[in-house]
DOTORKOL-652734 format. One line per 4 residues: number of its first residue (from 1); for each residue x, y, z of C-alpha. Coordinates in nm, 2 decimals, decimal comma. Example, Ala and Ser with C-alpha at 12.3 -4.5 7.8 and 13.67 -1.06 7.14 Angstrom:
! DOTORKOL-652734
1) 1,23 -0,45 0,78  1,37 -0,11 0,71;
//
This chain:
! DOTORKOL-652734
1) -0,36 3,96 1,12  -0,41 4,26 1,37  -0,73 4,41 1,43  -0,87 4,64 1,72;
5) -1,05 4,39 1,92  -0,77 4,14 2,13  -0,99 3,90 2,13  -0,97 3,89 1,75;
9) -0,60 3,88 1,71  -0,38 3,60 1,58  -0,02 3,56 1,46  0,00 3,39 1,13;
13) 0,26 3,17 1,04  0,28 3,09 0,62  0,53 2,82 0,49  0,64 2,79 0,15;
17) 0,76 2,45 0,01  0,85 2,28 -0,25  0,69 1,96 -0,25  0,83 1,71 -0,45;
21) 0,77 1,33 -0,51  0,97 1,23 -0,15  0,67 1,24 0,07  0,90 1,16 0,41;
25) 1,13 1,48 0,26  0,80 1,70 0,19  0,69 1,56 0,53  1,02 1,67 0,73;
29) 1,05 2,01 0,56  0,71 2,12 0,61  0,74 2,02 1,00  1,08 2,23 1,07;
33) 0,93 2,50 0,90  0,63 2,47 1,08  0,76 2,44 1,43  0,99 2,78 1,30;
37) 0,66 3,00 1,28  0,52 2,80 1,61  0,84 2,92 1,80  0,83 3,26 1,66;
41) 0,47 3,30 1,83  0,25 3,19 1,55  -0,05 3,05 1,69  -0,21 2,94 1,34;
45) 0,05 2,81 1,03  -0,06 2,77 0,72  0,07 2,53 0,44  0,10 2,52 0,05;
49) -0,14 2,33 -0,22  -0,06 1,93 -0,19  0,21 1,92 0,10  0,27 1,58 0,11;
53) 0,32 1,50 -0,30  0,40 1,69 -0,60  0,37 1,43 -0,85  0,28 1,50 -1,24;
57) 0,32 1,15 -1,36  -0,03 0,99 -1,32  0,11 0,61 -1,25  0,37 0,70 -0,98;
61) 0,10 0,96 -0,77  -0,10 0,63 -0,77  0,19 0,38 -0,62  0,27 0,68 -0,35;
65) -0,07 0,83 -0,30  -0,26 0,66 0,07  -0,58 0,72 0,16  -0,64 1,00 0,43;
69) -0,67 0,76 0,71  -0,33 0,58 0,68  -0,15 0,91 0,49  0,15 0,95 0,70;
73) 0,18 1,35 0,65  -0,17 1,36 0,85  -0,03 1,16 1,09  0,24 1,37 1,13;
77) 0,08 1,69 1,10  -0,18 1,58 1,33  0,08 1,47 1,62  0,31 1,82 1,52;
81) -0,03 2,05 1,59  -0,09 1,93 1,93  0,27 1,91 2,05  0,27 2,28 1,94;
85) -0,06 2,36 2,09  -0,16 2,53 1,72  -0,42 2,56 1,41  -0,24 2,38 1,12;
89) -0,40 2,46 0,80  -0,26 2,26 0,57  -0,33 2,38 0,21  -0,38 2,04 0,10;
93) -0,29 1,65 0,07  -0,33 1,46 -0,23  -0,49 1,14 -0,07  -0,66 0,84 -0,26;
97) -0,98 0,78 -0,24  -0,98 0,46 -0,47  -0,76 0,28 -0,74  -0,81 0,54 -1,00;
101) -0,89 0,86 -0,84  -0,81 1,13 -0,58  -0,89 1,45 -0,35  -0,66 1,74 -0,33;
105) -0,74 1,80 0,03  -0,71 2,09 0,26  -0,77 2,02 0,61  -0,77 2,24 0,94;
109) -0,63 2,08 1,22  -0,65 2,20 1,61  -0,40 2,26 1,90  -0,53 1,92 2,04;
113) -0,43 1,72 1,69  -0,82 1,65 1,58  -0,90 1,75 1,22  -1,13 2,06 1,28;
117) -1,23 2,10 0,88  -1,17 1,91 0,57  -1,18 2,10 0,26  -1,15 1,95 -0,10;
121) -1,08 2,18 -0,40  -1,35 2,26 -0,64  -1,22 2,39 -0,87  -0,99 2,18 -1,11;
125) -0,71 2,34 -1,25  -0,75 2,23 -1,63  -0,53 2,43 -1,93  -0,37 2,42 -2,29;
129) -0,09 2,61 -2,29  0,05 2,73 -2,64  0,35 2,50 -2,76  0,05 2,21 -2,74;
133) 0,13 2,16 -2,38  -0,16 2,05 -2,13  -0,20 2,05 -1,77  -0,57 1,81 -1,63;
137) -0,62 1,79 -1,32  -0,93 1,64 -1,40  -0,74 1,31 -1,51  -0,65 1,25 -1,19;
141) -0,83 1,42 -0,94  -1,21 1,42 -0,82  -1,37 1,81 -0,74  -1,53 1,84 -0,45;
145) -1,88 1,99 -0,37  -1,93 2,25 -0,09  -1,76 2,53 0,06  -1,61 2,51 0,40;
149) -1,64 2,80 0,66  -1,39 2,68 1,00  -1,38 2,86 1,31  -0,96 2,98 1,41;
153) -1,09 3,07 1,79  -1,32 3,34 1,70  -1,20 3,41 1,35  -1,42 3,24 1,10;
157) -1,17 3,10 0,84  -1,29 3,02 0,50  -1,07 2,73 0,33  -1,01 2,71 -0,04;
161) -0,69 2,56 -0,26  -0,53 2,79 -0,51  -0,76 2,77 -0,84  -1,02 2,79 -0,61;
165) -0,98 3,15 -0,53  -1,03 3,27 -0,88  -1,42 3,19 -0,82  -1,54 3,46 -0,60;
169) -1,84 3,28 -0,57  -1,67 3,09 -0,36;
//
């Protein structure tokens, strides 16, 4: 993003992954592509929806899934941030937040590592497909309940997760 004002400028890093069920592959990949756009001069890097896990199969999410405080891709992101003196945005984590349920969670983190915004998607992506086919993220995951407006330095960053931005209201 470019705009007249200096002061309002900031190279923008955006990774694209494809998270699978290995959490310490997901967790690897994300951080070499990360560290890529931080040594190409981005200054803020931005990950996909549910960096850490890709899991369909309601049983195995809940034997991988942690909850935010012991998720090892926060850790890692968290140390990765500050050694690289950026804003991580990463799109989100699937975390636990008990035996049965939990958040897809997006979470800004600062060039010092401290988790600036947390961000959990509204808006749960629930469809029928034709063929009888049927996607609920409902089953597994809890909505959130507010927006989120973070500040990038003086850029005022709004956070969503992918269905989310169908919802202008938002």
């Amino acid at each position: 993003m470019t705009s007249a004002n200096p002061a309002s400028s900031l190279r923008v890093g955006l990774v694209q992954l494809r998270s699978s069920r290995d959490v310490a592959a997901n967790i690897a990949a994300a951080s070499a592509l990360i560290r890529e756009a931080a040594q190409a001069g981005a200054r803020y890097v931005q990950t996909p929806e549910t960096t850490n896990l890709m899991e369909l199969d309601r049983g195995v999410l809940f034997e991988v899934l942690k909850e935010e405080a012991a998720d090892p891709a926060l850790l890692a992101f968290r140390d990765l941030a500050r050694d690289l003196s950026i804003h991580l945005h990463i799109g989100s984590l699937a975390l636990k937040v008990s035996e049965k349920r939990a958040v897809n969670r997006g979470f800004l983190i600062g060039p010092q590592g401290e988790i600036a915004a947390r961000y959990d998607k509204i808006h749960m992506f629930d469809v029928d497909l034709p063929g009888g086919e049927s996607y609920r993220e409902s089953n597994a995951y809890t909505a959130g309940d507010r927006a989120v407006l973070a500040p990038v330095g003086d850029i005022p960053l709004g956070l969503s997760i992918c269905y989310d931005l169908r919802f202008p209201a938002l």
